[in-house]
MARBAGU-416396 format. One record per residue: residue number from 1; x, y, z of N, C-alpha, C, O, CB in turn. Coordinates in nm, 2 decimals, decimal comma. Glycine has a CB too. Layout:
<atoms>
pos/nu/nv/nw/cau/cav/caw/cu/cv/cw/ou/ov/ow/cbu/cbv/cbw
NUM/X/Y/Z/X/Y/Z/X/Y/Z/X/Y/Z/X/Y/Z
...
</atoms>
This chain:
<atoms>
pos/nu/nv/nw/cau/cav/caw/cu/cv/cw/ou/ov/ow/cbu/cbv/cbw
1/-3,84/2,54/-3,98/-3,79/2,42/-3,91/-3,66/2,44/-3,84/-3,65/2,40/-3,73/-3,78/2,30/-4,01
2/-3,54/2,52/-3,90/-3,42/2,58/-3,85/-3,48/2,65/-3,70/-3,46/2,60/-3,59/-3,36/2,69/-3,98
3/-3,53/2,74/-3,71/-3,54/2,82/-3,61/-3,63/2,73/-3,49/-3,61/2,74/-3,37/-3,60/2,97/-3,66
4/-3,74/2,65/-3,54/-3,74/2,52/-3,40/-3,63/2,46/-3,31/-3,61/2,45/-3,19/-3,77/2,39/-3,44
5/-3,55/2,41/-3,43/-3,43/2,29/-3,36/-3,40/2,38/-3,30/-3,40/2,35/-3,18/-3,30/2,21/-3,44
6/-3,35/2,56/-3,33/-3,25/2,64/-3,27/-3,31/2,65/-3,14/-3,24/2,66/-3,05/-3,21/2,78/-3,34
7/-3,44/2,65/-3,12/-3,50/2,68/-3,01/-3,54/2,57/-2,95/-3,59/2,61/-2,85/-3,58/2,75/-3,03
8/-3,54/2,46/-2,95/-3,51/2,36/-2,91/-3,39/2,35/-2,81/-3,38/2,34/-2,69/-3,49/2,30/-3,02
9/-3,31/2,35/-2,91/-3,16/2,38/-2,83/-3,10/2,44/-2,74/-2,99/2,42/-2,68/-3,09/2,40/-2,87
10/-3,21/2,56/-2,75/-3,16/2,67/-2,65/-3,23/2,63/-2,51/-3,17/2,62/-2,41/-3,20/2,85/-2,71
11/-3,38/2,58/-2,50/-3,46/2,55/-2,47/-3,38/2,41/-2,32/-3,40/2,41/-2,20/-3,54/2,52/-2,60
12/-3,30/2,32/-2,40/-3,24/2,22/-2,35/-3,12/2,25/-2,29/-3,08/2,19/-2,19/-3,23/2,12/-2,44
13/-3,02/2,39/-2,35/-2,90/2,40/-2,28/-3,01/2,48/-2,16/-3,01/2,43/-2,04/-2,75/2,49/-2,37
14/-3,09/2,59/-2,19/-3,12/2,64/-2,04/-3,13/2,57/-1,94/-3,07/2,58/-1,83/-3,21/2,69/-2,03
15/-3,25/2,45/-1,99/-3,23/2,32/-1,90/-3,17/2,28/-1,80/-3,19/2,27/-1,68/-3,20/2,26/-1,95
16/-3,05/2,24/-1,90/-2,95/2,18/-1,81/-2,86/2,25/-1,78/-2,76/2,20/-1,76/-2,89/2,08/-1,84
17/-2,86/2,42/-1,76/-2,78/2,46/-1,68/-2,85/2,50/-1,55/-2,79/2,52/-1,44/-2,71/2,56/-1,74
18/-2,96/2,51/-1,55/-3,07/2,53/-1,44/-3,04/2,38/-1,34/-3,02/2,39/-1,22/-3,25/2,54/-1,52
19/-3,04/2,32/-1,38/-2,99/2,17/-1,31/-2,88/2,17/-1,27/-2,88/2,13/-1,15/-2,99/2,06/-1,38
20/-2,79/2,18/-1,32/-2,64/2,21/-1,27/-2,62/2,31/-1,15/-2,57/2,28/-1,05/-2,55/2,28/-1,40
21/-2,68/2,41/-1,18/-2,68/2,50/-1,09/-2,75/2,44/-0,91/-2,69/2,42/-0,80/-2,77/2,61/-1,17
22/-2,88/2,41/-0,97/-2,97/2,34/-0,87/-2,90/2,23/-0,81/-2,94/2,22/-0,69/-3,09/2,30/-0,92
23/-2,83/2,15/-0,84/-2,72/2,08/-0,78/-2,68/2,08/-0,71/-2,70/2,01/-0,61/-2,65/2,07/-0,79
24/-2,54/2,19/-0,76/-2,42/2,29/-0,68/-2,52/2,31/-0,52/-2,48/2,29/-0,41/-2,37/2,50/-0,80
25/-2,61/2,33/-0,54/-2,69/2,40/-0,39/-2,75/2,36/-0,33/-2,80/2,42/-0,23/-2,76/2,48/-0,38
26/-2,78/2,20/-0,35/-2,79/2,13/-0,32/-2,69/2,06/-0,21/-2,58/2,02/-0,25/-2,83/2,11/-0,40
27/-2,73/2,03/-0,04/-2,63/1,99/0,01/-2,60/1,81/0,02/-2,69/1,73/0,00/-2,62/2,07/0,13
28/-2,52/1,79/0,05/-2,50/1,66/0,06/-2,39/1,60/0,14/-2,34/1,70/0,19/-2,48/1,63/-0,04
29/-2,34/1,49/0,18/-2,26/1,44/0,26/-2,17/1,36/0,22/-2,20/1,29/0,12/-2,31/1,41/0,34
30/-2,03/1,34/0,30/-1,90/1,21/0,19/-1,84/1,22/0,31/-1,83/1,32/0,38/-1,76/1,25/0,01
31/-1,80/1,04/0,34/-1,71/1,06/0,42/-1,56/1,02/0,38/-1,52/0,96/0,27/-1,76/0,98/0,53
32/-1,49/1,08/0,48/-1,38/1,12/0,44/-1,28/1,02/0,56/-1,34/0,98/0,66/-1,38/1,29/0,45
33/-1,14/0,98/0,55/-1,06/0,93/0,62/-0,89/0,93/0,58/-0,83/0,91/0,47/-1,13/0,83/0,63
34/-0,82/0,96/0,72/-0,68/0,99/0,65/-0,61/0,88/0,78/-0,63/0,90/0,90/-0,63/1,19/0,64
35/-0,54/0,80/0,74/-0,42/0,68/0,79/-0,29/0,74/0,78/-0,25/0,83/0,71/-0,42/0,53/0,68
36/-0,23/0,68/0,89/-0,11/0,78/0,91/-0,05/0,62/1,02/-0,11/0,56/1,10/-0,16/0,98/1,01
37/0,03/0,62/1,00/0,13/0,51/1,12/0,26/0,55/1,20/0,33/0,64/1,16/0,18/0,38/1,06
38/0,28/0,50/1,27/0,36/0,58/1,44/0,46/0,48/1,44/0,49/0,37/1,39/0,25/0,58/1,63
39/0,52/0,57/1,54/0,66/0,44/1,63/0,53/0,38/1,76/0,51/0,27/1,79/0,88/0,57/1,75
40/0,46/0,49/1,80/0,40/0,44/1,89/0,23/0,50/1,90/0,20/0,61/1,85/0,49/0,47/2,01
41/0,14/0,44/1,95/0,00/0,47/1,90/-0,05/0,63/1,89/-0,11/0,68/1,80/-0,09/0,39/1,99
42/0,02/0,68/2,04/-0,01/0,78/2,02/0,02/0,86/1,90/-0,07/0,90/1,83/0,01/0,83/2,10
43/0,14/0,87/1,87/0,22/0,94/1,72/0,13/0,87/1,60/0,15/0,93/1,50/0,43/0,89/1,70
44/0,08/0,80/1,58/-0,01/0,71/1,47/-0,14/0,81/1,46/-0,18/0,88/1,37/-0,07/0,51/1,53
45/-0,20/0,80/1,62/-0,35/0,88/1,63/-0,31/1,03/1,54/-0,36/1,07/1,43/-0,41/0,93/1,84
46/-0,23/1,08/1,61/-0,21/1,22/1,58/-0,20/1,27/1,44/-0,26/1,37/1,40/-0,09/1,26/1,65
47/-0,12/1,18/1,36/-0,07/1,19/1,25/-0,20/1,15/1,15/-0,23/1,23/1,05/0,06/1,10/1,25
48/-0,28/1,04/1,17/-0,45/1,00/1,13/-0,49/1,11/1,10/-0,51/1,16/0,99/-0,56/0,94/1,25
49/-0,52/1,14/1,23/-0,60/1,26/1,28/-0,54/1,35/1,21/-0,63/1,39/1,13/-0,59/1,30/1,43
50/-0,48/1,39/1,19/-0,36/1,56/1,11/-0,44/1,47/0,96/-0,53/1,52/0,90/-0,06/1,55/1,13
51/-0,40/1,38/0,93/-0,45/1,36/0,74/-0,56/1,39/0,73/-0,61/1,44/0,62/-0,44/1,20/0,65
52/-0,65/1,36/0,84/-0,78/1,36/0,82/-0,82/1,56/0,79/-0,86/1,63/0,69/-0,87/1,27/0,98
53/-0,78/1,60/0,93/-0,79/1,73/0,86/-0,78/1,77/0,77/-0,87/1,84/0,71/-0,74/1,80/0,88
54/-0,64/1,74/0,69/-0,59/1,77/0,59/-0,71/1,73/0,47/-0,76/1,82/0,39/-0,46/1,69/0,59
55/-0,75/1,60/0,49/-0,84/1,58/0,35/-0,97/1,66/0,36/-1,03/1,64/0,25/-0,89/1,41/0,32
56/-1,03/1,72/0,44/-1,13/1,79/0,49/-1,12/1,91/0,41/-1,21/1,93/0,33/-1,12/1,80/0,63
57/-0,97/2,04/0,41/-0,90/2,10/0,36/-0,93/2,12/0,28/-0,99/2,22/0,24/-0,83/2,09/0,35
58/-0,87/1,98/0,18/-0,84/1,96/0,03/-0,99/1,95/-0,01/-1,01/2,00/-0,13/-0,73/1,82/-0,02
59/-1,11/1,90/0,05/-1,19/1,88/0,00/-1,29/2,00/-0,04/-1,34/2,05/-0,14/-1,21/1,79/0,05
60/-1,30/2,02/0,10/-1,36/2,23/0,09/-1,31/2,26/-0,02/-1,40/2,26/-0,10/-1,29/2,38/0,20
61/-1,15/2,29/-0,07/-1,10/2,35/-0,14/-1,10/2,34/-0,28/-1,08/2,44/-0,35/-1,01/2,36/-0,09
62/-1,12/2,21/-0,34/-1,18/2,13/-0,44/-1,30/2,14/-0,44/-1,32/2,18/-0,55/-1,15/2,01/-0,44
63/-1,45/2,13/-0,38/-1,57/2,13/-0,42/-1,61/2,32/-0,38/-1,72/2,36/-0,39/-1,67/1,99/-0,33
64/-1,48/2,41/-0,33/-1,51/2,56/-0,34/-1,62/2,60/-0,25/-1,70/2,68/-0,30/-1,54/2,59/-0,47
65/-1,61/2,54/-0,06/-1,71/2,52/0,03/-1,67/2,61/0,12/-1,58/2,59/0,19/-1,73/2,38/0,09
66/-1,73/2,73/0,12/-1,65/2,78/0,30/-1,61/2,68/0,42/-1,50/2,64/0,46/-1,75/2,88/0,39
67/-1,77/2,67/0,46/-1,80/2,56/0,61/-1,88/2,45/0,58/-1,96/2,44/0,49/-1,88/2,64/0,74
68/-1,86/2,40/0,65/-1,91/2,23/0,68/-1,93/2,20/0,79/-1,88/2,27/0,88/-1,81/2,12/0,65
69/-2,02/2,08/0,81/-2,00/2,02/0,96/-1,92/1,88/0,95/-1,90/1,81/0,86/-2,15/1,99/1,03
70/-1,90/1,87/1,04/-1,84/1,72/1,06/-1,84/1,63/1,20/-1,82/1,67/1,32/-1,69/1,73/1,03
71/-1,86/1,56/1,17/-1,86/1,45/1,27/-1,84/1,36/1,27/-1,83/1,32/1,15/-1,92/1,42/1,32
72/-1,80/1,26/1,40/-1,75/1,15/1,37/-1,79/0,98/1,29/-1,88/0,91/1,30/-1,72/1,16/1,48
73/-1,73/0,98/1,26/-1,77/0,78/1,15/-1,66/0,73/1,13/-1,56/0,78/1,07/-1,86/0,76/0,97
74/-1,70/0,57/1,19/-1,62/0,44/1,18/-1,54/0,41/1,04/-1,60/0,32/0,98/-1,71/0,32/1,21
75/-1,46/0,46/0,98/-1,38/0,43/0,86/-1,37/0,34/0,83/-1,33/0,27/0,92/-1,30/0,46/0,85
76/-1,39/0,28/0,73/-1,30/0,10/0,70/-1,14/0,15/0,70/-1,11/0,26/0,65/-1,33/0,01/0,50
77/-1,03/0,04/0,78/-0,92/0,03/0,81/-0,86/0,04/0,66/-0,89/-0,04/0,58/-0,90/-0,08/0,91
78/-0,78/0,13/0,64/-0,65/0,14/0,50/-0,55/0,11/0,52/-0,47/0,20/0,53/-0,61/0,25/0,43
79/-0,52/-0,05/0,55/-0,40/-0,05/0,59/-0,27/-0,04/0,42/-0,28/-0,06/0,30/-0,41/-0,20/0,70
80/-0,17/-0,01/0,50/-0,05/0,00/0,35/-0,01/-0,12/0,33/0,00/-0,13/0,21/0,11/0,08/0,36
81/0,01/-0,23/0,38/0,07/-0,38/0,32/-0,03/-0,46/0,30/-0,04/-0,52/0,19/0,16/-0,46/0,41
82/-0,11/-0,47/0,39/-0,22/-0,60/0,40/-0,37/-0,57/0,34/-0,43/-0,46/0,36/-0,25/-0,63/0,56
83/-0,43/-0,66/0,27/-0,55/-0,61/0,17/-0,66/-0,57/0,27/-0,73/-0,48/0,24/-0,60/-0,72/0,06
84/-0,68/-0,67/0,42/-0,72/-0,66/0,56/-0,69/-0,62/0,66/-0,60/-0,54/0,65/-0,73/-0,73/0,59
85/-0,73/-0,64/0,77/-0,67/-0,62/0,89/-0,75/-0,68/1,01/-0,84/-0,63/1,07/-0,65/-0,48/0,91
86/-0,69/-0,79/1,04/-0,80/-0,93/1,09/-0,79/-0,83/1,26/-0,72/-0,74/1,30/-0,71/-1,18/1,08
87/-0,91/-0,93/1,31/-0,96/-0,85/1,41/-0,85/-0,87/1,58/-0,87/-0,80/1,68/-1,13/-0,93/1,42
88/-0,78/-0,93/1,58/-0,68/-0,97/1,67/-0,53/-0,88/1,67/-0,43/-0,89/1,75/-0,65/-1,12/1,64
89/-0,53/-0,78/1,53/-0,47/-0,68/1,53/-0,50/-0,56/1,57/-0,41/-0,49/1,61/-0,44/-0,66/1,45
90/-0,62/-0,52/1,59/-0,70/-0,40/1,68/-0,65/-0,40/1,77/-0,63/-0,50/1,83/-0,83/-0,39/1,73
91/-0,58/-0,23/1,81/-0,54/-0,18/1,93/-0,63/-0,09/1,98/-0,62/0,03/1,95/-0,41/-0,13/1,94
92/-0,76/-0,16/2,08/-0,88/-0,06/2,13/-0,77/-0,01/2,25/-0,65/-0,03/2,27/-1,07/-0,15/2,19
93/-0,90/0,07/2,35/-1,01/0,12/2,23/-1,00/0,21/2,16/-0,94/0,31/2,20/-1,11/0,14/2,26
94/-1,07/0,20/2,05/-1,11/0,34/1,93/-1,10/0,50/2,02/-1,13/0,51/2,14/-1,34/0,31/1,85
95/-1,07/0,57/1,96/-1,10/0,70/1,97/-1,19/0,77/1,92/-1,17/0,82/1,81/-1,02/0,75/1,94
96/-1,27/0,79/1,95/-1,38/0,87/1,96/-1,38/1,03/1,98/-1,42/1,04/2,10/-1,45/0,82/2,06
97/-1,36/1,16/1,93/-1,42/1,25/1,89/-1,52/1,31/1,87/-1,57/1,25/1,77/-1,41/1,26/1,85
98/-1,60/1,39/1,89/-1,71/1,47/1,82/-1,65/1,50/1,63/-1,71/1,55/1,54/-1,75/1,66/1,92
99/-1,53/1,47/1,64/-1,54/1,52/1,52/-1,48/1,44/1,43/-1,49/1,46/1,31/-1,48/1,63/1,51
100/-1,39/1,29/1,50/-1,36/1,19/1,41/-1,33/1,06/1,53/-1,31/1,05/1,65/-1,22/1,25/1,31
101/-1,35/0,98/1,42/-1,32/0,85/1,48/-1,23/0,77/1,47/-1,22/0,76/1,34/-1,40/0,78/1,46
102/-1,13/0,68/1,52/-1,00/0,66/1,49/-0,99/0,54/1,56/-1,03/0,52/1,68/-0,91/0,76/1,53
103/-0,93/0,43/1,46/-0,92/0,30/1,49/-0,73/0,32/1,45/-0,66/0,39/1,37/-1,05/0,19/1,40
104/-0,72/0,23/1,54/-0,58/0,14/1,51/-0,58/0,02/1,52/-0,68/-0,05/1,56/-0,48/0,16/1,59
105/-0,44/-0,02/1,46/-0,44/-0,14/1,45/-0,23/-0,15/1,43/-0,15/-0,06/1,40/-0,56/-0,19/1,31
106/-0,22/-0,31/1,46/-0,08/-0,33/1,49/-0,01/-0,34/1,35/-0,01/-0,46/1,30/-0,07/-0,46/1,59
107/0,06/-0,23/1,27/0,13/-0,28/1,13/0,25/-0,37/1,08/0,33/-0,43/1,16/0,16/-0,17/1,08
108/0,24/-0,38/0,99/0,35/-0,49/0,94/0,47/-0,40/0,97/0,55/-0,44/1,06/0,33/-0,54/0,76
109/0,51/-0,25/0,90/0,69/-0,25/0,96/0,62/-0,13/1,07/0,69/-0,10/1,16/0,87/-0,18/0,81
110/0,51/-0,05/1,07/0,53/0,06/1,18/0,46/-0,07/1,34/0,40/-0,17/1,32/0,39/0,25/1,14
111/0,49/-0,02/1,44/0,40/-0,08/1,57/0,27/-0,02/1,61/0,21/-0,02/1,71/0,48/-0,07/1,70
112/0,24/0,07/1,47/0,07/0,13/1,54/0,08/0,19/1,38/0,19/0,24/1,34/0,06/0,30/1,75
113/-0,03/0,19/1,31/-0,14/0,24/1,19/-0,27/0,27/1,28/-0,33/0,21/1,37/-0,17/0,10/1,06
114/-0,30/0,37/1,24/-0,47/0,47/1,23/-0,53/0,53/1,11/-0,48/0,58/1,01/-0,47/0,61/1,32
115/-0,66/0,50/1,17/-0,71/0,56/1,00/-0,83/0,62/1,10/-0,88/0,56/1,19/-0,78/0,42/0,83
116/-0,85/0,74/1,07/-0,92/0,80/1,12/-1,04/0,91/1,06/-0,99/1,01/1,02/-0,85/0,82/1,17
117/-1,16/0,91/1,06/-1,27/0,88/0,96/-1,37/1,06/1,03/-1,35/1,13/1,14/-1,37/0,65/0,99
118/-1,45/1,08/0,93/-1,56/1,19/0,95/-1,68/1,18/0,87/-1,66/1,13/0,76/-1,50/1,33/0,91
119/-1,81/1,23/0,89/-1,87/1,27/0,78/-1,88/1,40/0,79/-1,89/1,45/0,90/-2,00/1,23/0,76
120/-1,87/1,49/0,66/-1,83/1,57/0,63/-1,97/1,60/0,57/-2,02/1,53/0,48/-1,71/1,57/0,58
121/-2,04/1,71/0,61/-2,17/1,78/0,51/-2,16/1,89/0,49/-2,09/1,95/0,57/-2,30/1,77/0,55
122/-2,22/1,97/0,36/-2,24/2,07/0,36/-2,38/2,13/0,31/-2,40/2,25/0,32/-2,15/2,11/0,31
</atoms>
């Protein structure tokens, strides 16, 4: 009966490391977005845009990815003060990339917030 369970057990860790594995190699997709705010829109886009890279980076570098693709997607707005960002604060139009998408909007102390968005697959 000992040497069942044992084999049992061995039986179940193989299991689930075969799954774990099969996972890892498994590809999949997350989108990603980085907000950044300016004296003026342009300096907002840029700075968006720069975090967004940035989390792209961090994220390769955390899930241990060489390459990825990415492309562009509409982020939900992160603004820093307000829980929203009602529609009469949009400063179109959007920016559009092949590789990200970037909305602004008018902030409480900067004059331009962006959040600017990707899907990221691998």
């Amino acid at each position: 009966m000992r040497s069942y369970l044992r084999g049992l057990a061995l039986a179940l860790t193989a299991a689930g490391l075969c799954m774990a594995q099969g996972a890892t190699a498994q590809a999949g997709c997350v989108g990603l977005a980085g907000t950044a705010d300016g004296f003026d829109r342009q300096t907002a886009v840029s700075r968006a845009q720069n975090a967004l890279a940035g989390a792209i980076v961090d994220f390769k570098t955390q899930k241990r990815i060489r390459s990825v693709s990415v492309r562009a997607m509409r982020a939900k707005p992160q603004p820093y003060w307000r829980g929203t960002v009602s529609s009469n604060l949009y400063q179109k139009p959007d920016i559009v990339t092949s590789r990200s998408h970037t909305i602004c909007w008018s902030g409480v102390v900067s004059p331009s917030v962006c959040t600017a968005g990707a899907k990221v697959c691998w």
